[in-house]
N, CA, C and O atoms as a Maestro MAE file, in Angstrom:
{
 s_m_m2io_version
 :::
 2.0.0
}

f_m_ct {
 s_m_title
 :::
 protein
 m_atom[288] {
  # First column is atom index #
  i_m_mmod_type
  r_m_x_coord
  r_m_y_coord
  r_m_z_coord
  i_m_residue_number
  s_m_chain_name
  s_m_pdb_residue_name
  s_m_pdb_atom_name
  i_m_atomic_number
  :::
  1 25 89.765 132.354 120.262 1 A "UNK " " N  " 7
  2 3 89.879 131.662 118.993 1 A "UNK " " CA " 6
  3 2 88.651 131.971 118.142 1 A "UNK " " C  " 6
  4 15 87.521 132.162 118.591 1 A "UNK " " O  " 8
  5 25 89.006 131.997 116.873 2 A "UNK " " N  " 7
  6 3 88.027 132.427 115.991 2 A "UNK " " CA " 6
  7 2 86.328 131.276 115.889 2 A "UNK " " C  " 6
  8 15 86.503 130.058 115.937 2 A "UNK " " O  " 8
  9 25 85.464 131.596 115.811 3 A "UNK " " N  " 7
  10 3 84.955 130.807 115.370 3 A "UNK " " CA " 6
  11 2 84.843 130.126 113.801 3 A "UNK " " C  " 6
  12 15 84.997 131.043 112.994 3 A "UNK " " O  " 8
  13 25 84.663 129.044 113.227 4 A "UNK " " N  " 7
  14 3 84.847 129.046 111.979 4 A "UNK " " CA " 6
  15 2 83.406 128.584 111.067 4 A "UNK " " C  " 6
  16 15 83.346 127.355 111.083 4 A "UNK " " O  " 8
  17 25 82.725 128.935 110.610 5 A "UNK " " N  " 7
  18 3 81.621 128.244 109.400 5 A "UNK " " CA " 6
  19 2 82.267 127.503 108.066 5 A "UNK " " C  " 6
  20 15 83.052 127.854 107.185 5 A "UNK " " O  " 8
  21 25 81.485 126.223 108.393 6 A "UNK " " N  " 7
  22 3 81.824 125.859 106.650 6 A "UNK " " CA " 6
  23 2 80.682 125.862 105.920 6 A "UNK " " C  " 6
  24 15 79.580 126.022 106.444 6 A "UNK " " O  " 8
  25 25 80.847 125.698 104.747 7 A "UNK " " N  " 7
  26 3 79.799 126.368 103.971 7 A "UNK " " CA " 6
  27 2 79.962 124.732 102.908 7 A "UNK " " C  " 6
  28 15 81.104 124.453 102.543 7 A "UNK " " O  " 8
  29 25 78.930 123.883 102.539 8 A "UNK " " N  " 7
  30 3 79.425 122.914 101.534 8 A "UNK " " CA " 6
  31 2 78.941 123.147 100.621 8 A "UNK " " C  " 6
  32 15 79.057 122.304 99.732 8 A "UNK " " O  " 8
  33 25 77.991 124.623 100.271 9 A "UNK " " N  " 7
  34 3 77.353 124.837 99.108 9 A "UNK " " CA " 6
  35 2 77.216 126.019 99.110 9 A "UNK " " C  " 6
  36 15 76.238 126.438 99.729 9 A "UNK " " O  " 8
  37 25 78.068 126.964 98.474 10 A "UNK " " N  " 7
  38 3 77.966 128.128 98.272 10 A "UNK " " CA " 6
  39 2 77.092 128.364 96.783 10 A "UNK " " C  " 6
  40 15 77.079 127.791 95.693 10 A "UNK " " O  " 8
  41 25 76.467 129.395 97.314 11 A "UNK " " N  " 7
  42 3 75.289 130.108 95.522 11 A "UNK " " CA " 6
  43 2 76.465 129.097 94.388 11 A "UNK " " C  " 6
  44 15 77.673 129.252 94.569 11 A "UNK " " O  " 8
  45 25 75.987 128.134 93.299 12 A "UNK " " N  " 7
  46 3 76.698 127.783 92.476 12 A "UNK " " CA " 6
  47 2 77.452 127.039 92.121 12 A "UNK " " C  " 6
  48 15 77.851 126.741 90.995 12 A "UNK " " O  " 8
  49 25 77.738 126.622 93.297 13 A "UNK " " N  " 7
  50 3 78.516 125.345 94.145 13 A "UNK " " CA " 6
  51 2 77.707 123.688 94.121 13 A "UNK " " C  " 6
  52 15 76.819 123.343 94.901 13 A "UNK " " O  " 8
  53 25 78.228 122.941 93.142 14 A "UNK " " N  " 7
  54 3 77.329 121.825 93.920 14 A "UNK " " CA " 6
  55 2 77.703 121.288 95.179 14 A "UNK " " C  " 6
  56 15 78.871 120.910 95.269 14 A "UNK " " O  " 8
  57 25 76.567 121.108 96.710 15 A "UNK " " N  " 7
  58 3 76.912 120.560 97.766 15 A "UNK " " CA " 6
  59 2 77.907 119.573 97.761 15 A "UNK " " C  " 6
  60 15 78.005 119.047 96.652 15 A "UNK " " O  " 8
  61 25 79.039 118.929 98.996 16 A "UNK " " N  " 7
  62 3 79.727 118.048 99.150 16 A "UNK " " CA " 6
  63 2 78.955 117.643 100.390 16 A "UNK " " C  " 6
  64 15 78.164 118.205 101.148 16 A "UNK " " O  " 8
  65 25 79.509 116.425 100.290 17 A "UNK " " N  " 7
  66 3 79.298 115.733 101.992 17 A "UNK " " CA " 6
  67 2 80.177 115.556 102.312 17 A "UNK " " C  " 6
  68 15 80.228 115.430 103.535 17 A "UNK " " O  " 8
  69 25 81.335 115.425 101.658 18 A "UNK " " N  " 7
  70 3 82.314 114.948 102.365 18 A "UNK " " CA " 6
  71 2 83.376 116.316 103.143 18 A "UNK " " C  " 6
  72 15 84.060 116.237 104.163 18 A "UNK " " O  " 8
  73 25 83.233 117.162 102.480 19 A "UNK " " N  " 7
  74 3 84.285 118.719 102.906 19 A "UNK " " CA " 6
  75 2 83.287 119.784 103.196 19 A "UNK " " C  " 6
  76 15 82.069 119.605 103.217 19 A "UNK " " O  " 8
  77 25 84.020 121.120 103.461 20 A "UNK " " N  " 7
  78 3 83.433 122.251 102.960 20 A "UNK " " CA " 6
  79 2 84.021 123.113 102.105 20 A "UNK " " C  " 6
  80 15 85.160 123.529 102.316 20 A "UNK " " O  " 8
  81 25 83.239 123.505 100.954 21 A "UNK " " N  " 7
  82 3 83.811 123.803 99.776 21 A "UNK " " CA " 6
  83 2 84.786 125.514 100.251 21 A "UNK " " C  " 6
  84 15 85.756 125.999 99.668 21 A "UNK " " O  " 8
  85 25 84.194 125.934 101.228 22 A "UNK " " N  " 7
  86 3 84.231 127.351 102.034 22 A "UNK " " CA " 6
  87 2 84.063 127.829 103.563 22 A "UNK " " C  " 6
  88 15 83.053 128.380 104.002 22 A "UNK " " O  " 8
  89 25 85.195 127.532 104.280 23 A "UNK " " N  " 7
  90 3 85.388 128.200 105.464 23 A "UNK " " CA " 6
  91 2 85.432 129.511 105.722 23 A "UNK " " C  " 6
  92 15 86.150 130.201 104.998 23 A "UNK " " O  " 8
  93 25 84.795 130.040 106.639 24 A "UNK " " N  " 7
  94 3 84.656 131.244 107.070 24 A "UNK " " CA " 6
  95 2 84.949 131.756 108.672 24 A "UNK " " C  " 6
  96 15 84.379 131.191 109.605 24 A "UNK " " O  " 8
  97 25 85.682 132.630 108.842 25 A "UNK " " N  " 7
  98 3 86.352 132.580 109.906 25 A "UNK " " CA " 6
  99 2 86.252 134.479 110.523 25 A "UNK " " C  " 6
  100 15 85.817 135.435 109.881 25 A "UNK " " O  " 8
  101 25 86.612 134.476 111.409 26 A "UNK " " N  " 7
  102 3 85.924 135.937 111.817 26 A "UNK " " CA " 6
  103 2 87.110 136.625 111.265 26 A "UNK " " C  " 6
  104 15 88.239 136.140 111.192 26 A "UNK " " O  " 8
  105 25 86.597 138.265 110.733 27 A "UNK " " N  " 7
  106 3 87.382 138.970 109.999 27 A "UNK " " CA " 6
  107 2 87.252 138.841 108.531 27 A "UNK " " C  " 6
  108 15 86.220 138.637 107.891 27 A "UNK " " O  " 8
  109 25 88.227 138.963 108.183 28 A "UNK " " N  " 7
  110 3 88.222 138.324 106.629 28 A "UNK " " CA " 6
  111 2 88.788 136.970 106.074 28 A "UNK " " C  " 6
  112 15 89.224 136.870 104.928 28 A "UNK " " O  " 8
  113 25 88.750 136.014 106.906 29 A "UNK " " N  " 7
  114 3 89.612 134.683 106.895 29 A "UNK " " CA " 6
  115 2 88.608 133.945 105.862 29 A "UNK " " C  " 6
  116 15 87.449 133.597 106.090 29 A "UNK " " O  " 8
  117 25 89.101 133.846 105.069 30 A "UNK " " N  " 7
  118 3 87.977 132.567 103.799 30 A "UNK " " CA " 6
  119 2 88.965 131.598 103.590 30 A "UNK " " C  " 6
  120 15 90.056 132.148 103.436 30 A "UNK " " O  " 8
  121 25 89.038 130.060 103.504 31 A "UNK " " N  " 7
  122 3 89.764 129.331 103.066 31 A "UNK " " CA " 6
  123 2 88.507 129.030 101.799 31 A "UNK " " C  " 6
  124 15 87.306 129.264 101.658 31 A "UNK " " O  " 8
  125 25 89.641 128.356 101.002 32 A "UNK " " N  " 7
  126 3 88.544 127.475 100.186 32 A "UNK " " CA " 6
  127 2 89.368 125.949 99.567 32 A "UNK " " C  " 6
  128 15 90.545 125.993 99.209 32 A "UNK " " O  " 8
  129 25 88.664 124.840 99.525 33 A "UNK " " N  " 7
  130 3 89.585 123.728 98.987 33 A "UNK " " CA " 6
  131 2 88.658 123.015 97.881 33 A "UNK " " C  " 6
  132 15 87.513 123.196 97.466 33 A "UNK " " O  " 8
  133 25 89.722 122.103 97.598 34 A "UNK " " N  " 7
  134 3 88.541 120.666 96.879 34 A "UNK " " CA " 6
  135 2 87.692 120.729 95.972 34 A "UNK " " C  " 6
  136 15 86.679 120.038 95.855 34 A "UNK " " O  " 8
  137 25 88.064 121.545 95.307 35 A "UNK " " N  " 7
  138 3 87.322 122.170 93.766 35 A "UNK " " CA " 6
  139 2 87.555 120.875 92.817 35 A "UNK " " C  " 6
  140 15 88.595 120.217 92.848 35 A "UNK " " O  " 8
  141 25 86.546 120.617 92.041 36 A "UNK " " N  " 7
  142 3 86.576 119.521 91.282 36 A "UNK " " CA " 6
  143 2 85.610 120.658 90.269 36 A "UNK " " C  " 6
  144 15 85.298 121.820 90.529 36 A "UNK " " O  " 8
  145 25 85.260 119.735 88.913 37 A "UNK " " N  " 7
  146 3 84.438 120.172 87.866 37 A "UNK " " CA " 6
  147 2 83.096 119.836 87.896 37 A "UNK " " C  " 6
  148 15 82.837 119.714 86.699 37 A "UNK " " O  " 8
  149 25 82.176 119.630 88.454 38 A "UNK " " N  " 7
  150 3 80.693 119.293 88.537 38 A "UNK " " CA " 6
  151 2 80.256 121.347 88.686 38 A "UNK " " C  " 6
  152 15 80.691 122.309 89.318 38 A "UNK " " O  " 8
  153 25 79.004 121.030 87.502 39 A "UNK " " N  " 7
  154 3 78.110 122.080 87.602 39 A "UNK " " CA " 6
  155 2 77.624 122.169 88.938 39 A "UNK " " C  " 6
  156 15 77.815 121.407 89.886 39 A "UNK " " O  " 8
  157 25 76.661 123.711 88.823 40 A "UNK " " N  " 7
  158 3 76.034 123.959 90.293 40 A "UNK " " CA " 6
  159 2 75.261 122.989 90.747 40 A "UNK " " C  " 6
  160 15 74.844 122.771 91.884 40 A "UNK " " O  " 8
  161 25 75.046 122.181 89.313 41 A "UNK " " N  " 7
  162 3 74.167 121.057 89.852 41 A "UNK " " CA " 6
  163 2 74.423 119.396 90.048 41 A "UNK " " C  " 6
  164 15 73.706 118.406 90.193 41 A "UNK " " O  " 8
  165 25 75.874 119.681 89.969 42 A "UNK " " N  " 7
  166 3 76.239 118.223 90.339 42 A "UNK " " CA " 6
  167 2 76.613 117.467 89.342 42 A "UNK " " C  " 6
  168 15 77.167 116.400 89.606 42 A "UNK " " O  " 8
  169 25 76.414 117.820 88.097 43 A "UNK " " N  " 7
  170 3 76.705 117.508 86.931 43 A "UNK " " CA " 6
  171 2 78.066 117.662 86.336 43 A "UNK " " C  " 6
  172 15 78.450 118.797 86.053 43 A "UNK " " O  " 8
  173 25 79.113 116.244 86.039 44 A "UNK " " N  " 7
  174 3 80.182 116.568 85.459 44 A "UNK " " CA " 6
  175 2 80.313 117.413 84.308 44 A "UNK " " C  " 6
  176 15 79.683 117.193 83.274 44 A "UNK " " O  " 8
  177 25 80.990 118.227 84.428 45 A "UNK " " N  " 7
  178 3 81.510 119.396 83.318 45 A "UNK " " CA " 6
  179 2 82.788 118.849 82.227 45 A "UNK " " C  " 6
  180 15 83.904 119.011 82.722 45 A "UNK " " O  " 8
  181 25 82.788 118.311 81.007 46 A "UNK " " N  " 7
  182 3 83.880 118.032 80.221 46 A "UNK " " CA " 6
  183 2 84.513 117.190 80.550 46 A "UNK " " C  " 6
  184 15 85.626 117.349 81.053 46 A "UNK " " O  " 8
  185 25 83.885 115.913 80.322 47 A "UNK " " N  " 7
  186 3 84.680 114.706 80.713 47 A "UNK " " CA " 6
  187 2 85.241 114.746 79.527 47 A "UNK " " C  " 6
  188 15 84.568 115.293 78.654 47 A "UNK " " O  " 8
  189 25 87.088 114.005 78.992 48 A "UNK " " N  " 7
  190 3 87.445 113.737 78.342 48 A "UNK " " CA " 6
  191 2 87.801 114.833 77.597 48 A "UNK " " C  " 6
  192 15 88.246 114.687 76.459 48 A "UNK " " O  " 8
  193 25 87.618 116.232 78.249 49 A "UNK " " N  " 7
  194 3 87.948 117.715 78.137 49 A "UNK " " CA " 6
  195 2 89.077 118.769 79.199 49 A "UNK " " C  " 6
  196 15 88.802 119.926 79.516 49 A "UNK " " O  " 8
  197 25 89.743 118.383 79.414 50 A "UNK " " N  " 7
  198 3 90.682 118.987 80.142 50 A "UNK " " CA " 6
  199 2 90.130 120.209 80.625 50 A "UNK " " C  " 6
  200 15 89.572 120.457 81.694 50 A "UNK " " O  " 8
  201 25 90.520 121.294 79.138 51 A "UNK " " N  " 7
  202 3 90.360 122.513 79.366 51 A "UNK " " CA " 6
  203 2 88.894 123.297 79.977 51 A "UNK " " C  " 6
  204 15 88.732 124.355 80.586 51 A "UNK " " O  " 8
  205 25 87.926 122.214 79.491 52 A "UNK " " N  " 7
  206 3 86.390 122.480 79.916 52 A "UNK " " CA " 6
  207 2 86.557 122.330 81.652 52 A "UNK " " C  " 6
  208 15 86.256 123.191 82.479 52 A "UNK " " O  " 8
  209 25 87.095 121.044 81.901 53 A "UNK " " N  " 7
  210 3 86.960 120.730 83.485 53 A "UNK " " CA " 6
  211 2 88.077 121.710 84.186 53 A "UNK " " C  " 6
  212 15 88.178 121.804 85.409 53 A "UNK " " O  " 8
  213 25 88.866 122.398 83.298 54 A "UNK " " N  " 7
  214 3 89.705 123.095 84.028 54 A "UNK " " CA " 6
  215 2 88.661 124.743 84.796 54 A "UNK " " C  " 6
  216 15 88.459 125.386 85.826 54 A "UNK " " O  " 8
  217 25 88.312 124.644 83.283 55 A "UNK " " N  " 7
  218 3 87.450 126.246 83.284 55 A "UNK " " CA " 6
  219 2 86.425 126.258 84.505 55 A "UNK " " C  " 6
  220 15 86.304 127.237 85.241 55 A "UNK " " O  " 8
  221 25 85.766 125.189 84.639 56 A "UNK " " N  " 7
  222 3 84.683 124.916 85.852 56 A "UNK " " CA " 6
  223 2 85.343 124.787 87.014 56 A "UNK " " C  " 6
  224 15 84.788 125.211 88.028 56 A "UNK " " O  " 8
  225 25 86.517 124.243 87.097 57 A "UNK " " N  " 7
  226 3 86.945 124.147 88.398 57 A "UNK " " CA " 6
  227 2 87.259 125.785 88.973 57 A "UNK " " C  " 6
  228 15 87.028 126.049 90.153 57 A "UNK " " O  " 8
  229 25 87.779 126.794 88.066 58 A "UNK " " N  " 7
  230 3 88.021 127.806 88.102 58 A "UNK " " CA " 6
  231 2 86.969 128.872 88.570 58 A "UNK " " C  " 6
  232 15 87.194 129.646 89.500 58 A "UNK " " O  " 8
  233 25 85.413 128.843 87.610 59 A "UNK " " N  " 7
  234 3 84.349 128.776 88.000 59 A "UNK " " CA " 6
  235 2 83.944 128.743 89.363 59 A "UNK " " C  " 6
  236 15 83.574 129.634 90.129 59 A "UNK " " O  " 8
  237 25 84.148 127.124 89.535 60 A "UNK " " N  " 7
  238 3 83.941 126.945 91.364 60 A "UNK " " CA " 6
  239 2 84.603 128.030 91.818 60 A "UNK " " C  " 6
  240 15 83.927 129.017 92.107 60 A "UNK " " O  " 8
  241 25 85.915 128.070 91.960 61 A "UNK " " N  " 7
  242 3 86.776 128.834 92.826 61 A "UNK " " CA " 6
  243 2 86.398 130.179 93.069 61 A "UNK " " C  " 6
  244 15 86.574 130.862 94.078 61 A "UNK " " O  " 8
  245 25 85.647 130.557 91.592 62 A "UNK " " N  " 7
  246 3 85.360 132.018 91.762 62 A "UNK " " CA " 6
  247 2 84.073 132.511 92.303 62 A "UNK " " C  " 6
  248 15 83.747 133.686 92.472 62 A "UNK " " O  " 8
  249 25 83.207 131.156 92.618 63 A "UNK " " N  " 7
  250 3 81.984 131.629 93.449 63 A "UNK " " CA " 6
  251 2 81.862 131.657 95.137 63 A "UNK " " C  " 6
  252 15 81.007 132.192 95.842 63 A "UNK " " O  " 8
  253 25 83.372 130.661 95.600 64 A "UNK " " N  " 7
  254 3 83.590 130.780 96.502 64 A "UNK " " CA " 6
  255 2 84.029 131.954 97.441 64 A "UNK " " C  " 6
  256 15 83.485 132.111 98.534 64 A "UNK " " O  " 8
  257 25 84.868 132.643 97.060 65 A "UNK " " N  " 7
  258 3 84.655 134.108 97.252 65 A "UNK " " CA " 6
  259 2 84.077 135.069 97.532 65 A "UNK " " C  " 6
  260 15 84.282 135.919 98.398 65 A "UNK " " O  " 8
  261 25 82.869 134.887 96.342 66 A "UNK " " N  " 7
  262 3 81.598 135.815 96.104 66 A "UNK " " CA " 6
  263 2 80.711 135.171 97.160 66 A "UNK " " C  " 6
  264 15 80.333 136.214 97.694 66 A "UNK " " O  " 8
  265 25 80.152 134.277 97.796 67 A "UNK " " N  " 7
  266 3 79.917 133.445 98.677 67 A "UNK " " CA " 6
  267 2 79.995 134.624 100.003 67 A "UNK " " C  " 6
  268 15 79.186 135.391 100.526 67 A "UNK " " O  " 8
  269 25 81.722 134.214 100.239 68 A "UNK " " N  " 7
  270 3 82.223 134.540 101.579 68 A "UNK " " CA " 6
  271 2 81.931 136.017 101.854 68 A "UNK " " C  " 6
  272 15 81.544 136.376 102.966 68 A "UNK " " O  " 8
  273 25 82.129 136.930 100.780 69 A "UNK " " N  " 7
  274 3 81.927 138.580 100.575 69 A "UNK " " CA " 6
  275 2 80.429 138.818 100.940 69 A "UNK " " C  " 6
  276 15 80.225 139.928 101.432 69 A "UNK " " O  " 8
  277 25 79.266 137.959 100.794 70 A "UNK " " N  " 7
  278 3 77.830 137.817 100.788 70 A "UNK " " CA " 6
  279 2 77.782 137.336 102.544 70 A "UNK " " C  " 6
  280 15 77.074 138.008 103.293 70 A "UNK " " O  " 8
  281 25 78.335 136.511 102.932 71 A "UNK " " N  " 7
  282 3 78.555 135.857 104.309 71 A "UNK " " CA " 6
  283 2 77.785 134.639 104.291 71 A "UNK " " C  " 6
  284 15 77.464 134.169 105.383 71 A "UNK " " O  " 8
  285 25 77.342 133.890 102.949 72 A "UNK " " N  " 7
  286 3 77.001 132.803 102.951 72 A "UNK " " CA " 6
  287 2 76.296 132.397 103.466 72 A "UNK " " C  " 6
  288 15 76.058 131.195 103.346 72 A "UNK " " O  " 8
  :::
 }
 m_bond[287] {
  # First column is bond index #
  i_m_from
  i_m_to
  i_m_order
  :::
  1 1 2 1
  2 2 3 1
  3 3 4 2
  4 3 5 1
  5 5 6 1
  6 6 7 1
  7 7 8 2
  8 7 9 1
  9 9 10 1
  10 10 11 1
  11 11 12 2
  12 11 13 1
  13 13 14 1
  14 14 15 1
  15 15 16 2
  16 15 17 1
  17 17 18 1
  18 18 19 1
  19 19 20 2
  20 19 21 1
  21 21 22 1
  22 22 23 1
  23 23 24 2
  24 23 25 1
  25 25 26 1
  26 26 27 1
  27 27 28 2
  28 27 29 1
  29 29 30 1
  30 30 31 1
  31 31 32 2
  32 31 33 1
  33 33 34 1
  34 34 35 1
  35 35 36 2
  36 35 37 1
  37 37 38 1
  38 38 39 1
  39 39 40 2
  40 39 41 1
  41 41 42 1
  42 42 43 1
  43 43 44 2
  44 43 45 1
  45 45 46 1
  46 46 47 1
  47 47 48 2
  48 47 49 1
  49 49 50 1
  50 50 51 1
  51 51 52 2
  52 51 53 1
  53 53 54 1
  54 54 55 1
  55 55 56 2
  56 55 57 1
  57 57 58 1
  58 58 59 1
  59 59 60 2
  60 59 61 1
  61 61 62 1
  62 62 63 1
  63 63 64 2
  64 63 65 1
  65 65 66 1
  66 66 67 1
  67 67 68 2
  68 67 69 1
  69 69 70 1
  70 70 71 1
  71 71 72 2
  72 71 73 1
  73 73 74 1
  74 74 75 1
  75 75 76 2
  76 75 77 1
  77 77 78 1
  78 78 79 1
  79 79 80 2
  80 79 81 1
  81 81 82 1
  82 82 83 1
  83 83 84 2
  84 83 85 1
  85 85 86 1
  86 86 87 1
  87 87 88 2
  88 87 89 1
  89 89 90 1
  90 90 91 1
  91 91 92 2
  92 91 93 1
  93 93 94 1
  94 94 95 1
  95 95 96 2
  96 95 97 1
  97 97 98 1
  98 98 99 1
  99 99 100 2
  100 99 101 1
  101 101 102 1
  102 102 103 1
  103 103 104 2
  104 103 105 1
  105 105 106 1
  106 106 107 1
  107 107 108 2
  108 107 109 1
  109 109 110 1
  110 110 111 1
  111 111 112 2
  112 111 113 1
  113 113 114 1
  114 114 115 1
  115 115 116 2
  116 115 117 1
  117 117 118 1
  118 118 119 1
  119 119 120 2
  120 119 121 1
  121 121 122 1
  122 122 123 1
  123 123 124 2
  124 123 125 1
  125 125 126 1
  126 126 127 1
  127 127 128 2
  128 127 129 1
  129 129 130 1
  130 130 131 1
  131 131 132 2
  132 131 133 1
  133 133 134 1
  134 134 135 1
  135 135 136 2
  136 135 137 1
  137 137 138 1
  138 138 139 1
  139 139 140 2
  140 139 141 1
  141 141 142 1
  142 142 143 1
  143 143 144 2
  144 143 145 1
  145 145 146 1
  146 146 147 1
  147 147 148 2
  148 147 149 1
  149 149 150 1
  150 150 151 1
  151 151 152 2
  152 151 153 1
  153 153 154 1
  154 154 155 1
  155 155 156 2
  156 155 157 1
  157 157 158 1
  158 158 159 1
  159 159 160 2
  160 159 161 1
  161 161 162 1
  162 162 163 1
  163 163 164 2
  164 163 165 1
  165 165 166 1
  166 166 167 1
  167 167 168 2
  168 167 169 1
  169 169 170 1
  170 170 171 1
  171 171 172 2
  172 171 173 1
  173 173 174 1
  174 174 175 1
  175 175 176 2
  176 175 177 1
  177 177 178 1
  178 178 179 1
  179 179 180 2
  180 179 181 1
  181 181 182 1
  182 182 183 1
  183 183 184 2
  184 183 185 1
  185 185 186 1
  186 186 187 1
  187 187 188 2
  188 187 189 1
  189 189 190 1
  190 190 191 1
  191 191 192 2
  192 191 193 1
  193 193 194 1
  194 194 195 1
  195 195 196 2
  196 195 197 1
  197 197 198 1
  198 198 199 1
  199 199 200 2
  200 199 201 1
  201 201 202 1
  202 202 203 1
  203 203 204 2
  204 203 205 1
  205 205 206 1
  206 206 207 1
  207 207 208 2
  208 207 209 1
  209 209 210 1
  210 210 211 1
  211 211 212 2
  212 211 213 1
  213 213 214 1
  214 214 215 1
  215 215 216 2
  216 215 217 1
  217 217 218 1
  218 218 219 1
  219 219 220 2
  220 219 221 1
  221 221 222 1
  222 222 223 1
  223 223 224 2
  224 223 225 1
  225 225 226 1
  226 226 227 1
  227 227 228 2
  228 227 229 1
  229 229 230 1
  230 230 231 1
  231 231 232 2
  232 231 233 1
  233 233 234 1
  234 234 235 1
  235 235 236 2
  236 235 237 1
  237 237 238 1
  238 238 239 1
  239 239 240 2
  240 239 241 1
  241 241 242 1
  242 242 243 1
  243 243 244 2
  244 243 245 1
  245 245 246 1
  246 246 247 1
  247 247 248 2
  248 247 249 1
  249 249 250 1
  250 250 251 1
  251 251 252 2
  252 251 253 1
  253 253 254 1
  254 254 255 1
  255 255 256 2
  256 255 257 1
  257 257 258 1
  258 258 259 1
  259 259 260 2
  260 259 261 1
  261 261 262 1
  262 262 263 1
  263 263 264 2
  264 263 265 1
  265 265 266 1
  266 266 267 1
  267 267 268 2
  268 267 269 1
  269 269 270 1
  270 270 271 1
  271 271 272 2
  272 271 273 1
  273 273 274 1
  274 274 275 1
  275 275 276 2
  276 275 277 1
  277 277 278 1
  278 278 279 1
  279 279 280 2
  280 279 281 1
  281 281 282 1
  282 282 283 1
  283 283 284 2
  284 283 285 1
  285 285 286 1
  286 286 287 1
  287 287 288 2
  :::
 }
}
């Protein structure tokens, strides 16, 4: 069985405590979940802005990746 890393703060990512924003699994296995809109720094992004909190959540998603490709 694979081993797995989670990662709760990838480069860009603000940390969670509660999840990991990025699993890593041997091979090329990356999950990623639980994307919300807070900057790298924890800071809500576009409250009362849809499209702003959409764009950041997107953001997140796309550093998670870049993360896993780096090996975090």
């Amino acid at each position: 069985m694979s081993e797995l890393t989670r990662i709760s703060a990838p480069d860009g990512v603000a940390p969670t405590t509660q999840d990991a924003h990025l699993v890593m699994g041997t091979g090329r296995f990356a999950a990623v979940s639980g994307q919300l809109a807070p900057d790298e720094d924890g800071r809500p992004v576009g409250e009362g802005d849809p499209a702003a909190r959409t764009r950041q959540v997107f953001e997140n998603l796309r550093r998670c990746p870049v993360a896993a490709r780096k090996g975090a």
